[in-house]
VEXDREN-2710 file (C-alpha; in Angstrom, 1 decimal):
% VEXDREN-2710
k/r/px/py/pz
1/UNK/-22.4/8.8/-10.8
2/UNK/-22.3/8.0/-7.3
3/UNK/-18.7/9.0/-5.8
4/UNK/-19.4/8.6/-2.3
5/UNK/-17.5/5.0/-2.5
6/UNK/-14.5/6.3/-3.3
7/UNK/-14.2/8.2/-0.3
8/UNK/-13.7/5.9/1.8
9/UNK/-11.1/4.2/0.0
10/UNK/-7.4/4.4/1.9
11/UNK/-4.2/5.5/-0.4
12/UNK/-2.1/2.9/1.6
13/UNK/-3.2/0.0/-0.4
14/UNK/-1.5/1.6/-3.0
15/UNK/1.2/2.6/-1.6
16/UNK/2.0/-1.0/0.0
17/UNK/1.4/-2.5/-3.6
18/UNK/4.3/0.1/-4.7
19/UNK/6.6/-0.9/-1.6
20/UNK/6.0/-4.8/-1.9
21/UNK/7.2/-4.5/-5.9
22/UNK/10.3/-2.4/-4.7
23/UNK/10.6/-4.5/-1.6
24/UNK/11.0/-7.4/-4.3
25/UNK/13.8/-5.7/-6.6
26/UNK/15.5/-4.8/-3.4
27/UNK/15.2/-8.1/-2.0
28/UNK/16.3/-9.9/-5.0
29/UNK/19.1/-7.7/-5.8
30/UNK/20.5/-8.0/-2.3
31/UNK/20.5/-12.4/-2.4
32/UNK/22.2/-12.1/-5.7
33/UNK/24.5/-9.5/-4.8
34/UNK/26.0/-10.5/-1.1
35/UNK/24.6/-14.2/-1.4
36/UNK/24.7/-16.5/-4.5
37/UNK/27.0/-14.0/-6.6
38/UNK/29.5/-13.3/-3.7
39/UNK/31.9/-15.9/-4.0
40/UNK/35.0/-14.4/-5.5
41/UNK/35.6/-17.1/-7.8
42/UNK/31.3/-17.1/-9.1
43/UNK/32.7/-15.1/-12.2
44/UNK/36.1/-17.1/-13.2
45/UNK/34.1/-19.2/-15.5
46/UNK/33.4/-15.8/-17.8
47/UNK/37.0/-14.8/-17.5
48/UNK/38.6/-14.7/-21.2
49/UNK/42.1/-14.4/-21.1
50/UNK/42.8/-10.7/-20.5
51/UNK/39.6/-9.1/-21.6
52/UNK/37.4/-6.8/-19.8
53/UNK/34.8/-9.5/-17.6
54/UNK/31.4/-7.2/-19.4
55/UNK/29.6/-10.5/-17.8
56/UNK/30.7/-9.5/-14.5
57/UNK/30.8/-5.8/-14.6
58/UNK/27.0/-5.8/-16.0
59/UNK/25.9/-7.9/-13.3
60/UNK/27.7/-6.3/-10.5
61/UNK/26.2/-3.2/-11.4
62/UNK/22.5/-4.5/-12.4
63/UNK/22.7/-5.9/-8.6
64/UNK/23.8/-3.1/-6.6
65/UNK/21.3/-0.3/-8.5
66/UNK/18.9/-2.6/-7.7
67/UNK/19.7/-2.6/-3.8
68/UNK/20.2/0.7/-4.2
69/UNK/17.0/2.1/-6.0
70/UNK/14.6/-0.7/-4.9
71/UNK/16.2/0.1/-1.1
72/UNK/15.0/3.7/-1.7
73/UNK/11.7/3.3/-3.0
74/UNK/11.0/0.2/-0.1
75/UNK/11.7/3.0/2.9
76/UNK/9.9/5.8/1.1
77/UNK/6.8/3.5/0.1
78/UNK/6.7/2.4/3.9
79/UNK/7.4/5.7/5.3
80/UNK/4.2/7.1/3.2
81/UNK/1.9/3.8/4.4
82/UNK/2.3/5.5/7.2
83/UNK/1.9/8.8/6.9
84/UNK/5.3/9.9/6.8
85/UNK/7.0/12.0/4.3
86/UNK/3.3/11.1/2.0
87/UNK/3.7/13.9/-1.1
88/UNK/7.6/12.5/-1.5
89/UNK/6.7/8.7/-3.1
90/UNK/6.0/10.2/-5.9
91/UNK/8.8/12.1/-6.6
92/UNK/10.7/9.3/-5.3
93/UNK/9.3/6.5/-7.8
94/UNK/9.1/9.3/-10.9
95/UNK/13.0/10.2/-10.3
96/UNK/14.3/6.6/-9.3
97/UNK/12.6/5.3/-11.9
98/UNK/13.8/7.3/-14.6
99/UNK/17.5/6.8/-13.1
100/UNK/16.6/3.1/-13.2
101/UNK/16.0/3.7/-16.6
102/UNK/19.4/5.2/-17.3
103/UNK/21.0/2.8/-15.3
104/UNK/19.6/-0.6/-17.6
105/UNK/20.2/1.5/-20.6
106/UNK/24.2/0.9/-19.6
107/UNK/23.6/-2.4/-18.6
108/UNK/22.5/-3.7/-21.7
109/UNK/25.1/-1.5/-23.5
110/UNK/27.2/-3.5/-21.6
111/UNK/26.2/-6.5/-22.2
112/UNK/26.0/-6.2/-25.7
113/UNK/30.0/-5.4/-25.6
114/UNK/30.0/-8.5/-23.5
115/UNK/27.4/-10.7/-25.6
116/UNK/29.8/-9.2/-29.3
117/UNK/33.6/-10.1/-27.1
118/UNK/31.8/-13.3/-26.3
119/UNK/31.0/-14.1/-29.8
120/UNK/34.1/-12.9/-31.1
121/UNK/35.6/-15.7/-28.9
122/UNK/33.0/-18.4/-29.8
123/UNK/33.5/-18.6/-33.1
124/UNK/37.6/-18.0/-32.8
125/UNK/39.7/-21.1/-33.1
126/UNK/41.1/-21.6/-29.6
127/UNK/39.0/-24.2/-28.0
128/UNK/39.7/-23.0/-24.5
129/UNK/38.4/-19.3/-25.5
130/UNK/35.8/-20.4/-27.7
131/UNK/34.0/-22.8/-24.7
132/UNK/34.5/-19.9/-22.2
133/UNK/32.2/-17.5/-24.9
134/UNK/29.6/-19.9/-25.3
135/UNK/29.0/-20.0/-21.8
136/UNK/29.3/-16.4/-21.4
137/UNK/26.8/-15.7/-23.9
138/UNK/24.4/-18.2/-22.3
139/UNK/25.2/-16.2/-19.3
140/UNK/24.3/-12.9/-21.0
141/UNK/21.0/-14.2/-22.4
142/UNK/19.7/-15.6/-19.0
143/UNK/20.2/-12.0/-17.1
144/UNK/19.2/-10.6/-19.6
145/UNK/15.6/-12.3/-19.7
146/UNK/15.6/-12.6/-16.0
147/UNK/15.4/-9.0/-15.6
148/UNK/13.0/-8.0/-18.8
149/UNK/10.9/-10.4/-16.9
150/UNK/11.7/-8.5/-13.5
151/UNK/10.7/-5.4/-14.8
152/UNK/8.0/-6.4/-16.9
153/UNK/6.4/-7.7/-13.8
154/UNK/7.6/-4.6/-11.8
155/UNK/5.4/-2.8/-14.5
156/UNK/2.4/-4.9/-13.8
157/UNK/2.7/-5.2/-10.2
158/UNK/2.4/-0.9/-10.1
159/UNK/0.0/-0.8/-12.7
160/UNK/-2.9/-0.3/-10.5
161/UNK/-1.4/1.6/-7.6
END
């Protein structure tokens, strides 16, 4: 087999697929976190009397590990595009990743203590209560498929790379 082809083939398209899939996860976290989820009053609606907001807490921290690790790996997959700080992407994506992992392991602990209070209210017999856990576990089922999607494609997207 001929192998001469593959050396003249650049690592930085790899490297810039990498960055444009963390660019995205940064990119999205950041609009949800300081744009369309900033309004203090965005979570009232899942406020249930007294109880701990799991809705809120899940999302808040879904949102800011996801500025937070996808901010990372953006400025260490551009750095290495361009030559800088090359052997630490790696390390970088193999570490973040697996802190990503620990980090959406609590989130959907959390909001399946959110999606179960939820419930508990739902099928309760104060109409107020019960209308506020329907729509919280609505809530809890969208981000929650939102971000299997997000990661599924996160997946797909580095594949290749």
């Amino acid at each position: 087999m001929d192998m001469g082809n593959f050396a003249k083939l650049s690592p930085m398209e790899a490297w810039l697929s990498m960055t444009g899939a963390a660019a995205s996860w940064f990119f999205y976290s950041a609009f949800e976190a300081f744009r369309y989820r900033s309004d203090s009053n965005y979570y009232a609606y899942a406020k249930i009397g007294d109880d701990t907001e799991w809705y809120k807490l899940s999302s808040q921290i879904s949102h800011y590990s996801g500025v937070a690790i996808g901010g990372m790996l953006t400025v260490a997959g551009l750095l290495s595009a361009f030559g800088i700080a090359t052997n630490t992407l790696g390390l970088a994506w193999m570490y973040l990743v697996i802190g990503s992992w620990v980090v959406n392991l609590a989130i959907d602990i959390i909001r399946t203590l959110g999606y179960d209070a939820a419930y508990t209210h739902a099928t309760g017999t104060d109409a107020v209560k019960a209308a506020s856990g329907i729509a919280v576990m609505a809530a809890i089922k969208t981000d929650s498929i939102i971000d299997v999607l997000s990661r599924s494609a996160m997946a797909a997207a580095t594949y290749g790379a």
